[in-house]
Every structure is written in structure tokens, then in C-alpha cells.
Residue frames as qw, qx, qy, qz and C-alpha x, y, z in Angstrom:
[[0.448, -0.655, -0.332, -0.511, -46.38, 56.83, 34.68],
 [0.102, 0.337, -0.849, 0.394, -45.72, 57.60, 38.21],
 [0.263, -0.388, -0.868, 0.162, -46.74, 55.00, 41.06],
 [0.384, -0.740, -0.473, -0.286, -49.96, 55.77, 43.04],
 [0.707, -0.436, -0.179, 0.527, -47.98, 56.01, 46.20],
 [0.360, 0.063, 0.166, 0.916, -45.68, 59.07, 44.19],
 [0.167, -0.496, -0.223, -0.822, -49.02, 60.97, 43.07],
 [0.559, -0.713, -0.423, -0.004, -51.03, 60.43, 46.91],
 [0.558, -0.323, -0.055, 0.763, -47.52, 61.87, 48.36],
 [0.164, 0.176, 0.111, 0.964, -48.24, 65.09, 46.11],
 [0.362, -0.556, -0.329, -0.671, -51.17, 65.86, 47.41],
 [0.647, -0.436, -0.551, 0.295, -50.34, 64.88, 51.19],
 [0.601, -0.750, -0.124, 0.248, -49.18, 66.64, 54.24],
 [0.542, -0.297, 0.403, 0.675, -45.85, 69.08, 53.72],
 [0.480, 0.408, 0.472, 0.617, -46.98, 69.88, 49.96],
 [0.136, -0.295, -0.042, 0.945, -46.99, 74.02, 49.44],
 [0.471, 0.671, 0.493, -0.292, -49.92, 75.56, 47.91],
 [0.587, 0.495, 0.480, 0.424, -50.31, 75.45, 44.37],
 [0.082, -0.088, 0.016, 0.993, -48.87, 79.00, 43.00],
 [0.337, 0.378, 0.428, -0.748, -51.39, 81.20, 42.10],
 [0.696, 0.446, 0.555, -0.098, -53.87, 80.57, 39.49],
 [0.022, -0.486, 0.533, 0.692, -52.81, 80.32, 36.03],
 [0.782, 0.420, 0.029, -0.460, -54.62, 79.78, 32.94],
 [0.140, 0.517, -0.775, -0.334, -51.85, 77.41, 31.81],
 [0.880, -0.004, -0.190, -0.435, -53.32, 73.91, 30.39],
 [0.504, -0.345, 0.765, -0.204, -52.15, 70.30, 32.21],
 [0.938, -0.030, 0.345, 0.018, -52.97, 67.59, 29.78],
 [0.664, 0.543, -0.513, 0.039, -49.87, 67.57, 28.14],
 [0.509, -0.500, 0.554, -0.430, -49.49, 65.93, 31.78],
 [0.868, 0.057, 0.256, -0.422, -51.51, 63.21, 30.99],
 [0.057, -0.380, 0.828, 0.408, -49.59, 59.92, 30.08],
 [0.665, 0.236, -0.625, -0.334, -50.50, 56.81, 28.37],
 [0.392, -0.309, 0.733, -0.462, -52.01, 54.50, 30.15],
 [0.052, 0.028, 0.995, 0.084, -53.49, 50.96, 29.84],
 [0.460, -0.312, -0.631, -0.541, -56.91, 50.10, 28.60],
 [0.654, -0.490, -0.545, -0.187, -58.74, 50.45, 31.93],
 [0.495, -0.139, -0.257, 0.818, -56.52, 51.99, 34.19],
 [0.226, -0.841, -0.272, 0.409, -56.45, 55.11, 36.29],
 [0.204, 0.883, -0.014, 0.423, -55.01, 58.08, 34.95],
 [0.592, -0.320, -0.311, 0.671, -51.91, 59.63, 37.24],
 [0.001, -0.941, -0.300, -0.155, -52.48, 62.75, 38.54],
 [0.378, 0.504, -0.299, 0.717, -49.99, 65.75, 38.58],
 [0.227, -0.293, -0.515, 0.773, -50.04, 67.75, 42.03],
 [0.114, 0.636, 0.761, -0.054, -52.38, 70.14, 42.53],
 [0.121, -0.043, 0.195, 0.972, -52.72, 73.05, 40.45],
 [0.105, 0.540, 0.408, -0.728, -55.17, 76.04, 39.99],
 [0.333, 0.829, 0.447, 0.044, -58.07, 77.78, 38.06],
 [0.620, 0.317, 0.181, -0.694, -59.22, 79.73, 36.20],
 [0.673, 0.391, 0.619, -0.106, -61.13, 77.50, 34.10],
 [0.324, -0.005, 0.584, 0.744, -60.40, 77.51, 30.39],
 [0.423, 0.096, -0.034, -0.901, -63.37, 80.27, 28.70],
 [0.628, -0.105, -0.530, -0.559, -65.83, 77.49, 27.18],
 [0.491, -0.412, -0.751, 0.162, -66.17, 75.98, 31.29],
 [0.132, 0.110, -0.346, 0.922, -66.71, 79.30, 32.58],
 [0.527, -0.071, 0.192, -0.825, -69.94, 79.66, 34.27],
 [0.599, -0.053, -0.671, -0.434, -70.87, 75.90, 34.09],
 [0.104, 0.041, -0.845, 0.523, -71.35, 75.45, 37.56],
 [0.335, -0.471, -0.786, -0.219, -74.74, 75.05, 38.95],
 [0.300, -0.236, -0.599, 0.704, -74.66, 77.07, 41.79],
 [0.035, -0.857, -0.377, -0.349, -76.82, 79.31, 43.34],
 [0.277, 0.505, -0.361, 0.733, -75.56, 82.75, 44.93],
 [0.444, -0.352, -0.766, 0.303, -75.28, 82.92, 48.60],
 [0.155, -0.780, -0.346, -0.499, -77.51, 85.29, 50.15],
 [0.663, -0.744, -0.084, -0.001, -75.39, 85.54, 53.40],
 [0.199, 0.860, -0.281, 0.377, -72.56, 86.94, 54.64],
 [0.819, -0.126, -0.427, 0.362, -69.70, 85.62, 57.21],
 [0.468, -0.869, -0.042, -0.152, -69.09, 86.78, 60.37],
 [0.370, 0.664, -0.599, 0.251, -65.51, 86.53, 62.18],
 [0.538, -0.278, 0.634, -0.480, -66.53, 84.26, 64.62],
 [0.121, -0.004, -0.929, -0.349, -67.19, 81.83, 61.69],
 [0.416, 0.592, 0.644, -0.248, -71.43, 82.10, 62.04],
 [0.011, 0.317, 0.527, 0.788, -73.24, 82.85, 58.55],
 [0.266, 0.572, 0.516, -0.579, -75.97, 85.42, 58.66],
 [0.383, 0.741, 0.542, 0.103, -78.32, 87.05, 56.30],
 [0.305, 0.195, 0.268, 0.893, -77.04, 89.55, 53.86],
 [0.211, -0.015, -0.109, -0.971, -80.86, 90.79, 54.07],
 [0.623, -0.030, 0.544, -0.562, -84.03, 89.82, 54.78],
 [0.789, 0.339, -0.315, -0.404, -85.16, 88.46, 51.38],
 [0.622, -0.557, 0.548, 0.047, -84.43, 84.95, 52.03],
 [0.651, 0.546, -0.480, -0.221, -82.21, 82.90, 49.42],
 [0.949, 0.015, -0.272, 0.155, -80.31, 79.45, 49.13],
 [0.227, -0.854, 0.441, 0.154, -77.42, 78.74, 51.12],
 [0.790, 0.582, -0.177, -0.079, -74.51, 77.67, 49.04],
 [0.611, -0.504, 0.597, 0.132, -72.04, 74.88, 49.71],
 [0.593, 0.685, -0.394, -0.159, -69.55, 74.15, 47.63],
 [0.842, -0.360, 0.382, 0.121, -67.17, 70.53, 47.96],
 [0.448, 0.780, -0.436, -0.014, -63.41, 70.63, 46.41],
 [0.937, -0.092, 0.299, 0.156, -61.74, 67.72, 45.48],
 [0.109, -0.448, 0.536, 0.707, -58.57, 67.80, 43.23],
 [0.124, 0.039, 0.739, 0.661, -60.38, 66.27, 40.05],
 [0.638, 0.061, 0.267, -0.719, -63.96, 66.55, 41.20],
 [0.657, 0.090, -0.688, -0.295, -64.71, 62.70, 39.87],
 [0.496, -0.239, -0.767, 0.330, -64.69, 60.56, 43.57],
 [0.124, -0.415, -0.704, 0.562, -64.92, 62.30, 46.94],
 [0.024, 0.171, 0.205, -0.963, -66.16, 65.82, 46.24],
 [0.570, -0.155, -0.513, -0.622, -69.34, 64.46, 43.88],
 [0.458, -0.395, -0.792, 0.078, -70.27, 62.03, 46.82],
 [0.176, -0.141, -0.382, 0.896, -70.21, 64.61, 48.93],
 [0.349, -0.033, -0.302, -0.886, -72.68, 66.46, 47.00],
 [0.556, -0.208, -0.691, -0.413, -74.70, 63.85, 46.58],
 [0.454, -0.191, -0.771, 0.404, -74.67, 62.92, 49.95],
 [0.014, -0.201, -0.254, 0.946, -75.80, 66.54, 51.38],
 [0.383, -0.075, -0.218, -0.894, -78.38, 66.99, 48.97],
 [0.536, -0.341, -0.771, -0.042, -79.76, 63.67, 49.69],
 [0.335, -0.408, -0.667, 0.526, -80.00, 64.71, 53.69],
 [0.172, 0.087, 0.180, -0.965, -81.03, 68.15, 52.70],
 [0.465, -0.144, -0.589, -0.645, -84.02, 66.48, 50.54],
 [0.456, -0.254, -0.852, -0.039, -84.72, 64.07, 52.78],
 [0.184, -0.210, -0.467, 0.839, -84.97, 66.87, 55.67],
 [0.258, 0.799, 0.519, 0.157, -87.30, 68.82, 53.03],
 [0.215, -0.820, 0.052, 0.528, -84.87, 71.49, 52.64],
 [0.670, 0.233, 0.406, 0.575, -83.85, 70.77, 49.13],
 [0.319, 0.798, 0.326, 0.393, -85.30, 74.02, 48.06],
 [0.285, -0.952, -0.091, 0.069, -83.33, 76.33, 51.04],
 [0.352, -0.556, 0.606, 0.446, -79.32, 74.95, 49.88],
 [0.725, 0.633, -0.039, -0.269, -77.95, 75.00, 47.31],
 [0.768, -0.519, 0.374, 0.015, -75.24, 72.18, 46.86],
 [0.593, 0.750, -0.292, 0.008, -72.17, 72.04, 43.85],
 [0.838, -0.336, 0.276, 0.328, -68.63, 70.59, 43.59],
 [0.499, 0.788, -0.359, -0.027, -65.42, 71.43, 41.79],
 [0.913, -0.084, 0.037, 0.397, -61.77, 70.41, 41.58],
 [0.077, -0.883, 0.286, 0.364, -58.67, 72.43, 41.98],
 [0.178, -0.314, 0.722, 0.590, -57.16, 70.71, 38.56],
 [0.512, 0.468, -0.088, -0.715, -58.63, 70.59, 35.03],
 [0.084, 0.349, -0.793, -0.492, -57.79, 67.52, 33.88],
 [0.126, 0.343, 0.921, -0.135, -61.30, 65.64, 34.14],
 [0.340, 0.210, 0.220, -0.890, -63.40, 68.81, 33.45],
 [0.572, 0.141, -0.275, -0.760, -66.63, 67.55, 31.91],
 [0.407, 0.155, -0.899, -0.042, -66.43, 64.04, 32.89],
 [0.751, -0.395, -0.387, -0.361, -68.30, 62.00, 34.90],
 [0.541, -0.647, 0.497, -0.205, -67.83, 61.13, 38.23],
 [0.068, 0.393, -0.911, -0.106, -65.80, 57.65, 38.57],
 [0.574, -0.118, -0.591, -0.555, -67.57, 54.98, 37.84],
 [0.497, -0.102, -0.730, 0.458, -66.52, 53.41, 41.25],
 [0.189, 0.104, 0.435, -0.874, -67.67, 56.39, 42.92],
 [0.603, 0.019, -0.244, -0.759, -71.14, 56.26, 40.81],
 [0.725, -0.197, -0.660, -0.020, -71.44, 52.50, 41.81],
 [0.330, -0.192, -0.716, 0.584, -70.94, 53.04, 45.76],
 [0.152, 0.172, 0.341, -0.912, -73.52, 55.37, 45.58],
 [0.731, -0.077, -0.358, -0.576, -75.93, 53.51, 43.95],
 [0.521, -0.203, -0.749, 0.355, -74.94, 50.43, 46.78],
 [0.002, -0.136, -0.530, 0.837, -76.28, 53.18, 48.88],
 [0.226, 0.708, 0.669, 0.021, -79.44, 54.24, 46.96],
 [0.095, -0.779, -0.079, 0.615, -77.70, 57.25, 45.70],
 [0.685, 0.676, 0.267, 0.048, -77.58, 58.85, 42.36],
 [0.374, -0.658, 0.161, 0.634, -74.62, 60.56, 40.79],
 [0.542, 0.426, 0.616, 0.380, -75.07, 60.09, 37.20],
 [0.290, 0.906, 0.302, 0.057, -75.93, 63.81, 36.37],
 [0.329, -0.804, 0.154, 0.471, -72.52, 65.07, 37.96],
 [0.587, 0.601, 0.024, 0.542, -69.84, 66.32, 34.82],
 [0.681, -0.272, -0.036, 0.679, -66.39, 67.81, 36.54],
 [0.246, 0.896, 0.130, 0.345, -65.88, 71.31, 36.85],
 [0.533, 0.424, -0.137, 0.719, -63.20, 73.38, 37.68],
 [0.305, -0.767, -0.405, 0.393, -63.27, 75.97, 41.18],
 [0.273, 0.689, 0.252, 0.622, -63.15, 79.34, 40.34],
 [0.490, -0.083, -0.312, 0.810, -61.62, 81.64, 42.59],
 [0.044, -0.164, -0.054, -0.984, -63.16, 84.54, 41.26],
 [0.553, -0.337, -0.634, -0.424, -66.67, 82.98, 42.44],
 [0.210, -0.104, -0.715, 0.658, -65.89, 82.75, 46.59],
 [0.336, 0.181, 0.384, -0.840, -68.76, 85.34, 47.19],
 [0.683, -0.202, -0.326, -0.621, -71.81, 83.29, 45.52],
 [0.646, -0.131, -0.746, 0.097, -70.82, 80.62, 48.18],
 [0.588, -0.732, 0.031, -0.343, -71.57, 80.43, 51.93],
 [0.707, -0.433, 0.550, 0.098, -68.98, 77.13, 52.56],
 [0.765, 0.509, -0.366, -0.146, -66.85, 75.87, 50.87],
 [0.820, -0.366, 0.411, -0.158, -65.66, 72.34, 52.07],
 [0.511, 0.484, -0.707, -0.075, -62.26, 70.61, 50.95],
 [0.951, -0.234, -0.098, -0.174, -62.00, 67.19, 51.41],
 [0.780, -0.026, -0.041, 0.623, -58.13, 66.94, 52.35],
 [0.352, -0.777, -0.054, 0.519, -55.73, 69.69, 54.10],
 [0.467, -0.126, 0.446, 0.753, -54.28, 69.96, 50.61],
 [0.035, 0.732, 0.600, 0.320, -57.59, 71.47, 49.19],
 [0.254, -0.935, -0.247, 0.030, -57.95, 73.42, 51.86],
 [0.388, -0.503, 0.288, 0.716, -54.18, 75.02, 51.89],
 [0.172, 0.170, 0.502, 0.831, -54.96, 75.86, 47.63],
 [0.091, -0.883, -0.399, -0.232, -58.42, 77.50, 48.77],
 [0.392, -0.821, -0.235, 0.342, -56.84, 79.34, 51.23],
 [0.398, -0.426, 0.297, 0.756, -54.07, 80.61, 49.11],
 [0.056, 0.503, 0.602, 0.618, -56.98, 81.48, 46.03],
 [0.225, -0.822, -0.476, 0.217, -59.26, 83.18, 48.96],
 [0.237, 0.598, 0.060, 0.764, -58.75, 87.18, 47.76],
 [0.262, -0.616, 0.259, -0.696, -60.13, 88.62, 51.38],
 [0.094, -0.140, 0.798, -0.578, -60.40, 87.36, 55.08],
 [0.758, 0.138, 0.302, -0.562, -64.52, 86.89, 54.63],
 [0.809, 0.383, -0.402, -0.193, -63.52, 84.18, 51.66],
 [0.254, 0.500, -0.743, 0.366, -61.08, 82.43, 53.80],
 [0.047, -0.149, 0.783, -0.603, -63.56, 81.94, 56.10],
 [0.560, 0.363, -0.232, -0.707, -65.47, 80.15, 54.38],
 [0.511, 0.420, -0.750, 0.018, -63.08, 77.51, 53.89],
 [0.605, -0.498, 0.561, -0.269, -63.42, 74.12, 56.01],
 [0.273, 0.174, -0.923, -0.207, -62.20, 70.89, 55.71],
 [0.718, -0.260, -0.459, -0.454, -65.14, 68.37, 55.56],
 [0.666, -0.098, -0.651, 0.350, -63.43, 66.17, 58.46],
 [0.083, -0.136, 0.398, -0.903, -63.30, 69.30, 60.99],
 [0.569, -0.300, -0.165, -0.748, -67.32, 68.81, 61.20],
 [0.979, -0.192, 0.005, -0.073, -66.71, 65.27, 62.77],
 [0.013, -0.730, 0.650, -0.212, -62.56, 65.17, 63.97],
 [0.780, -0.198, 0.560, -0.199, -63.21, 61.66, 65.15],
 [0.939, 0.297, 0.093, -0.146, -63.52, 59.75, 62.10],
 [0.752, 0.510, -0.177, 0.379, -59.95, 60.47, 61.02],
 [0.635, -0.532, -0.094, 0.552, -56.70, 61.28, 63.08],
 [0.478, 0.025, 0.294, 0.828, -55.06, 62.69, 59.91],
 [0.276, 0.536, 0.348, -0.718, -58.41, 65.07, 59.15],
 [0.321, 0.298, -0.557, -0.706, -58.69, 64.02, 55.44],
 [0.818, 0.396, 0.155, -0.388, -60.67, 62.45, 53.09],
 [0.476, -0.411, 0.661, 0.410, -58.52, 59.66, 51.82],
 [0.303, 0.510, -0.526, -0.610, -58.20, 59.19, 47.96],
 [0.853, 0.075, 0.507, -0.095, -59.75, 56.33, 46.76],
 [0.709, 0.602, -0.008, -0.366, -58.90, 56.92, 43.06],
 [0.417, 0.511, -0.735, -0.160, -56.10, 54.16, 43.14],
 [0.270, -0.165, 0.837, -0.446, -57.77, 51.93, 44.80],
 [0.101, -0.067, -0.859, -0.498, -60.45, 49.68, 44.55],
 [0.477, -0.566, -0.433, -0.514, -64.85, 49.52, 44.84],
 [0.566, -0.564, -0.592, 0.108, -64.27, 48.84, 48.53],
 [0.492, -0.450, -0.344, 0.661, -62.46, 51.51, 49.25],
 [0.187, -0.334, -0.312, -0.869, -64.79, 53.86, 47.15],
 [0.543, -0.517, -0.572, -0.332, -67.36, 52.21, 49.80],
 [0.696, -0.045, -0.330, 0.636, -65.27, 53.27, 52.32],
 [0.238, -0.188, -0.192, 0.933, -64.55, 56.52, 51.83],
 [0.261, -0.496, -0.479, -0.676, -68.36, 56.91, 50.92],
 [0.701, -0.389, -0.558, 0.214, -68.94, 55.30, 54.22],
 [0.431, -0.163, -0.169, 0.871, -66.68, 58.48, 55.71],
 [0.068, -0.239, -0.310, -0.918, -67.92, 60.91, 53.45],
 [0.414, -0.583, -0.489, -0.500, -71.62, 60.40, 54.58],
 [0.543, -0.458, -0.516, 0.478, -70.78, 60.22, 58.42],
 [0.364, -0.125, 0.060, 0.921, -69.01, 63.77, 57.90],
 [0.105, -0.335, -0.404, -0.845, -71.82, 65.27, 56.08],
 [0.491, -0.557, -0.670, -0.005, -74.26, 64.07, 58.93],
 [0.343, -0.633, -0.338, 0.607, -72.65, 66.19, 61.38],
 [0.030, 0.103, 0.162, 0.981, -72.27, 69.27, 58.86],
 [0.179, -0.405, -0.774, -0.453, -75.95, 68.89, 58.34],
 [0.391, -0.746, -0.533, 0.083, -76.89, 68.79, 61.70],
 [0.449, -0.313, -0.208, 0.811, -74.95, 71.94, 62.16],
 [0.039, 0.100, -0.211, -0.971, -76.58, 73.90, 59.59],
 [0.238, -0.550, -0.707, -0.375, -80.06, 72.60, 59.39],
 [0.205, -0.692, -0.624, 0.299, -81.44, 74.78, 62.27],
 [0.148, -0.536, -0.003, 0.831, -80.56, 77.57, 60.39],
 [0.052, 0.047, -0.741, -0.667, -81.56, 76.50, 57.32],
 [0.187, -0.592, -0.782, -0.050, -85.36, 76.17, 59.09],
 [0.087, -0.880, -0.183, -0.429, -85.22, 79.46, 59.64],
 [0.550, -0.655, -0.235, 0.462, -83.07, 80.83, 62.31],
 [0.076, 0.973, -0.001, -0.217, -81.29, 83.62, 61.91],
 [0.075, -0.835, 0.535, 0.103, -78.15, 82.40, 62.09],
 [0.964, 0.160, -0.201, -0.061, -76.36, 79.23, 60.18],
 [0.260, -0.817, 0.501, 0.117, -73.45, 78.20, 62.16],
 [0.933, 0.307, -0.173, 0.075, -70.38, 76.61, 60.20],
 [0.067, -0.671, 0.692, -0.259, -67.11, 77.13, 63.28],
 [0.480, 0.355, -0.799, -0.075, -66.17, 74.19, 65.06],
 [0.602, -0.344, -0.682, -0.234, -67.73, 71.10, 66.49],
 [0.354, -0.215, -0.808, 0.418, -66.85, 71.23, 69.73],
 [0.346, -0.071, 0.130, -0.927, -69.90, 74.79, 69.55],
 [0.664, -0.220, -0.375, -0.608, -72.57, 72.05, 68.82],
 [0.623, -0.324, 0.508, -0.498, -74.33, 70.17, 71.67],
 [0.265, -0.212, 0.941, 0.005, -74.21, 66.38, 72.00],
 [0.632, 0.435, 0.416, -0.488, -77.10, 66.21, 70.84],
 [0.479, 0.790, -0.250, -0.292, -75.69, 66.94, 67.03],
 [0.267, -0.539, 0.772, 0.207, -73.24, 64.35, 66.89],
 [0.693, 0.112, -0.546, -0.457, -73.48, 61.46, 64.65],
 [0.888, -0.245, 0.041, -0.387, -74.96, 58.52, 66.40],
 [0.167, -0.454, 0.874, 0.055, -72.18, 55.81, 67.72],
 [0.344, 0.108, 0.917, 0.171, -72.22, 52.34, 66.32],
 [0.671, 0.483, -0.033, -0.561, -73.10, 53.04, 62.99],
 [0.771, -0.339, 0.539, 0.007, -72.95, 50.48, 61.26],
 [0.684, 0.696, 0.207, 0.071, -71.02, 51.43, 58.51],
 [0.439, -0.853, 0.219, 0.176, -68.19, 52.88, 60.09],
 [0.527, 0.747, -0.390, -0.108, -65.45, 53.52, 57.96],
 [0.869, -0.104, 0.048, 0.482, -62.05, 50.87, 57.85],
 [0.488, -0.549, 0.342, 0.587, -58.59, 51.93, 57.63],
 [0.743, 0.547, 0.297, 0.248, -58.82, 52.89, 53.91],
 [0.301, -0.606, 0.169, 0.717, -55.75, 54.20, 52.58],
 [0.614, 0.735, 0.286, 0.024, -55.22, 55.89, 49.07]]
């Protein structure tokens, strides 16, 4: 099996985007592994989705349309959900907290009903699973739920029911960008860290998924900071403006920032 260290390195800085998408299956990947143990993960490879997970996403379609200046507007008046989407490589740790984490701040805002908020992974080996259990425990240490999530698969061919789609690590976001079929899909694409550049030097979401509960609490601890400022970027559009902007922080006013000395502030967590 290889070390943790070996599989975090494939998915770091340097690594080339995954060719293009092939229907070929990965778990003849999968080794043998102790009773309780992680799973090693190959690099990161691409949809589509085998036929019997097609269409199992939740999502709703996005009713809005991307400028080149990187603001969303309205496709049309009729108004509809806007749809963020969070890509992890298995979807089992960061990209479900995410979720959770947004939907929580949209609920709590009373917007639940105006986004619509999903997750995938850009590899298949986890599809239907639960999140990790580690991840499902640090979000219940928060008061958060994850229990309904079950791993799905991103789907290239899907880019236009979304408004954003948010990878949680430059390596996501280099295999969206090389799945993205036109310039309006591309631009689409951010990395979750770009909403808040502070928290991290490197701009990722670090892997927890060889690691241990604290540093699922960690990179929850990250994850939720990050999602604050997305939030506050798109909630005045989501109350109705016209226009939802998702370009880059330094457009939003101090005001929008996340509050210093929280007091949760991530550590040094590596993965």
C-alpha cells in the first residue's frame, strides 16, 4: 500500500491534470488494507460516472448565466436556485463539510430555499458511501449534520446546471478546468481558499483523510471560515439583487471579511 505522504504528493502542486474523462473503472486500485484503516488513494482521475450513478446528484439547475468579468446574472427573470457545487477527490471529508457548512449559513440566513448546494469527487472509488466518519463526527462537534451525504461522482457533462463550482485544492481545480468544455464553464471554477487567501499560503484545503479527528476539526475549522466569506459574497445577491458576484476577494468591501480572532482559527494541519 503506498505511504500517505506518496498518495498527498499525487494530488499536490506540479501534478498534470487527469487525462480526459474515461469510463475506465479504479477499484482494481484498491489494495488490502487492515481492519480499520484508510484506504490509499490513486491520483486523481475522471468521470463519467459508471450508468447506475448517473443522475444521482441532488442538484438543482442554475438559472443564471456567467459573465466574463466573473459576476453571475439571471438567465431570465423567472427566478430559480443558485447552484454550488464542492469537488473533492473522493467526496467523503472536505467537499461534504463544505456542503454542509454552506447550507447551514444559507439556512441559517433563511435562504435555504434560493441555493441550491451538492458535492462530488473527481474519482469513483467511494461512490455511494458515506462521508468519513471523522468528517461526520467534527461536524456533529460543531452541531452539524452530515449523515444523509452518499459520494458521488462530478460529471462533466453537467457544468451548465451549476452556477460555482468550488474545488477544495489547486489539484481539483486544474481536473475541472481541463473537464470545463467552454470558457462560460471554466468560469465557474474557484478554489474554495481564493474566497478568503489568508487562511492558507498554499491556497488549499489540506487532506485530512490520513490523519486524525483533530485534524478533521481542523480542516472543518478552515472549511467553515472559507465558506463565511463565500457566503458573504453571494448572499446579497441571493436576497435579490440582480447580480451574484463570485470574482475575487479583494472586489468585496471590508465589511465582508470574516471577523478576526475567531476563535477557532485553523492550526498548521498537514495531510
Amino acid at each position: 500500500m503506498r505511504s500517505a505522504s506518496a498518495a498527498t504528493s499525487a494530488l499536490g502542486h506540479g501534478t498534470a491534470a487527469p487525462a480526459a474523462p474515461t469510463s475506465t473503472s479504479i477499484r482494481h486500485l484498491r489494495p488490502l488494507v487492515a481492519r480499520g484503516q484508510p484506504r490509499a488513494r490513486p491520483a486523481l482521475v475522471g468521470p463519467p460516472a459508471p450508468d447506475r450513478w448517473r443522475g444521482r446528484e441532488s442538484t438543482g439547475c442554475g438559472g443564471r448565466s456567467v459573465r466574463h468579468d466573473g459576476r453571475v446574472t439571471p438567465r431570465s427573470p423567472a427566478p430559480s436556485a443558485f447552484a454550488v457545487c464542492f469537488v473533492c477527490t473522493g467526496n467523503i471529508c472536505r467537499s461534504p463539510m463544505a456542503e454542509v457548512v454552506l447550507r447551514s449559513l444559507a439556512e441559517r440566513a433563511g435562504l435555504g430555499s434560493v441555493i441550491e448546494i451538492t458535492s462530488s469527487g473527481t474519482g469513483e472509488w467511494h461512490l455511494g458511501e458515506h462521508a468519513d466518519r471523522r468528517a461526520l463526527d467534527a461536524l456533529e462537534r460543531r452541531g452539524l449534520d452530515g449523515a444523509p451525504h452518499r459520494a458521488r461522482l462530478f460529471d462533466p457533462s453537467r457544468f451548465d446546471e451549476f452556477d460555482l463550482v468550488v474545488a477544495l485544492d489547486h489539484g481539483h481545480e486544474r481536473a475541472l478546468r481541463s473537464w470545463a468544455r467552454t470558457d462560460v464553464d471554466r468560469q465557474k471554477i474557484r478554489r474554495l481558499l481564493a474566497f478568503e487567501p489568508s487562511l492558507s499560503p498554499q491556497g488549499d484545503v489540506p487532506d485530512p483523510y490520513y490523519s486524525d479527528a483533530a485534524a478533521f476539526d481542523s480542516v472543518l475549522a478552515l472549511i467553515e471560515r472559507a465558506c463565511r466569506a463565500l457566503f458573504a459574497q453571494i448572499e446579497p445577491g441571493l436576497r435579490g439583487n440582480r447580480t451574484v458576484r463570485t470574482d475575487s476577494p479583494d472586489a468585496r468591501s471590508s465589511a465582508d471579511a470574516v471577523p478576526a480572532g475567531d476563535p477557532r482559527e485553523p492550526e498548521g494541519t498537514t495531510a
